[in-house]
C-alpha positions as CSV (number, residue, x, y, z in Angstrom):
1,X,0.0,0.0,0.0
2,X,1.1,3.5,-0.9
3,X,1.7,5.4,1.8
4,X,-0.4,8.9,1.6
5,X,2.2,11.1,3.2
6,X,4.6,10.1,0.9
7,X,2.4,10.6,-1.7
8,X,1.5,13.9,-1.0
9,X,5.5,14.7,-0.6
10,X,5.9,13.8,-4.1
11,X,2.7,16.0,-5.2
12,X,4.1,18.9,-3.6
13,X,7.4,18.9,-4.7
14,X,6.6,18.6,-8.1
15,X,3.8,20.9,-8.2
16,X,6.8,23.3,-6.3
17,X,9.3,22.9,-8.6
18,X,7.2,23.7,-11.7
19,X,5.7,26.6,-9.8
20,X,9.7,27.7,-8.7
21,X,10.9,27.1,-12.8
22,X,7.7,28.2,-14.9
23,X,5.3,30.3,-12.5
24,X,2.8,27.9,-13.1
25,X,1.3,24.3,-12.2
26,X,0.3,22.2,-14.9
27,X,-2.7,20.4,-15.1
28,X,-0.8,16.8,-15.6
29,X,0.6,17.7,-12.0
30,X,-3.1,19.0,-10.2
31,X,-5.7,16.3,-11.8
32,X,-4.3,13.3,-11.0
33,X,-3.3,15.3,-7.3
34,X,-7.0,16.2,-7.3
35,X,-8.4,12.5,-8.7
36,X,-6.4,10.7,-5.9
37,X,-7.7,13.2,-2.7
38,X,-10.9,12.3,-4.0
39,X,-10.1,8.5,-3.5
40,X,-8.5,9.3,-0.4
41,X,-11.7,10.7,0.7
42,X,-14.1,8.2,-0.5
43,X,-12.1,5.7,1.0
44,X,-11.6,6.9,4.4
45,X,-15.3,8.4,4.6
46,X,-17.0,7.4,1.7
47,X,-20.0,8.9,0.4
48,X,-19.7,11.3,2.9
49,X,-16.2,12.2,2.5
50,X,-16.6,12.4,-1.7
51,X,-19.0,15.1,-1.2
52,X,-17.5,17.3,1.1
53,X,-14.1,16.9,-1.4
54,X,-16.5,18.1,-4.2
55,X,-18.3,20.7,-2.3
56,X,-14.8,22.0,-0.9
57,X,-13.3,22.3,-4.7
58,X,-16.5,24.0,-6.1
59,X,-16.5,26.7,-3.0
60,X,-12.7,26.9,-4.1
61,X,-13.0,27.4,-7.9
62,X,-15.9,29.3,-7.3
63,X,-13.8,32.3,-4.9
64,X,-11.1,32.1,-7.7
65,X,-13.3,32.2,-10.8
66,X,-13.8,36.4,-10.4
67,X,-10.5,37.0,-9.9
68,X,-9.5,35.2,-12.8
69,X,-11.7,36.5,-14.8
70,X,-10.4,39.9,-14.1
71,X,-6.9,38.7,-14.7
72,X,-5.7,39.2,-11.3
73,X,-4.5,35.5,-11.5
C-alpha cells in the first residue's frame, strides 16, 4: 500500500518545482493530485467524505473564478 504522506511529498514537490521554474502548475501535476484526494476521501469516509471533497473544490473554484476573470490570477 502507498503510503499517503509520501504521496503527498511527491505531489508537492513537483507541483513546487514547476511553480519555482515556470510560474505555473500544470494540469498533468493538479488532476491526477486532485483524482487521488478524491479517492482518499471516498475511502476513508465514503459517500460522505466524496462530497465534502467536491463541495470543498467548487467553493474553491468558485472564490477564484472572479479573480480570474479579471486577470488578477
Amino acid at each position: 500500500m502507498i503510503n499517503e504522506n509520501a504521496l503527498l511529498a511527491a505531489i508537492l514537490i513537483s507541483a513546487a518545482i514547476f511553480d519555482y521554474k515556470y510560474r505555473k502548475v500544470p494540469n498533468i501535476v493538479i488532476l491526477p493530485a486532485a483524482a487521488g484526494a478524491f479517492v482518499m476521501a471516498a475511502k476513508s469516509s465514503g459517500l460522505i467524505g466524496f462530497s465534502g471533497s467536491m463541495i470543498g473544490m467548487i467553493v474553491g473554484i468558485a472564490l477564484l473564478l472572479f479573480p480570474y476573470a479579471k486577470g488578477g490570477i
